[in-house]
Each structure stands twice: as C-alpha cells, then as structure tokens.
C-alpha positions, -999 to 999 in steps of 0.1 A, spaced: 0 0 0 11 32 -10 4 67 17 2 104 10 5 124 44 1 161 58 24 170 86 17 199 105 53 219 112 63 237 144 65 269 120 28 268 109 32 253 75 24 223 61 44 189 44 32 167 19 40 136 12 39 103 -4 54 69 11 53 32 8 63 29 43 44 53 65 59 50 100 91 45 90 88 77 69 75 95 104 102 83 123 128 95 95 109 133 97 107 131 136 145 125 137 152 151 116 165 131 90 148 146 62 160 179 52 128 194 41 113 191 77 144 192 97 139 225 107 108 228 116 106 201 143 86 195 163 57 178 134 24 164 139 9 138 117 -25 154 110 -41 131 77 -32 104 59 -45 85 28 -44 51 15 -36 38 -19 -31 10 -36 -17 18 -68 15 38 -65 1 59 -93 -26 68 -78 -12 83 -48 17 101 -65 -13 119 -85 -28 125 -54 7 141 -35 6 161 -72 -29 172 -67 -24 187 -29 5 203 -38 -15 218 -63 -33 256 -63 -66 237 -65 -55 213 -39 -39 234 -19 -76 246 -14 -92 213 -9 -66 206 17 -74 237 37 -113 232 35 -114 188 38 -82 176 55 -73 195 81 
C-alpha cells in the first residue's frame, strides 16, 4: 500500500508527502533526517490517505501540492 501524508510543522506550515512505508517515513521526519522538515521540528501527523496503486497516490501528492489542492486541503483535511 502506497500513503500520502500532511504533517503539521512547528512553523505553521504544512508537508506533503507520499510513502510506501508510513511510519518508518514518520520516524525519518521526527528524527530530523529529512532535510525538508528538519527544521521545523517538532511535526504532527494530521491526515493520511491510503492507496493502492502507487500511481494513484503520486497523482494525489501532485494534486495537494496543487493551487486547486492546496484549497481542498485547507477546506477537507485539516
């Protein structure tokens, strides 16, 4: 199965992503060993979404990061 994920950042903003793995993928933010998060620490996991087509959820991630999504995700996910 295939996850795209919100994470709320200390700074305000939000993360998307996409991963096969989902808690490992927390843990790797959480430790600060992704660079995009890293400096924003603490994170809260706030919504996630299963796939089970990898394409599918890579179209989702695309979608969110989106204008249009960007929308959606501020009125439906969080």
């Amino acid at each position: 199965m295939y996850y795209v994920y919100l994470l709320k950042l200390n700074n305000g903003n939000y993360y998307t992503g996409y991963s096969a793995n989902l808690e490992k993928r927390i843990v790797e933010h959480k430790r600060g060993k992704i660079l995009t998060t890293k400096n924003a620490l603490p994170l809260k996991l706030v919504y996630y979404s299963v796939f089970f087509t990898r394409k599918r959820a890579l179209a989702f991630e695309k979608y969110l990061k989106s204008s249009s999504g960007f929308a959606f995700r501020n009125k439906r996910l969080i």
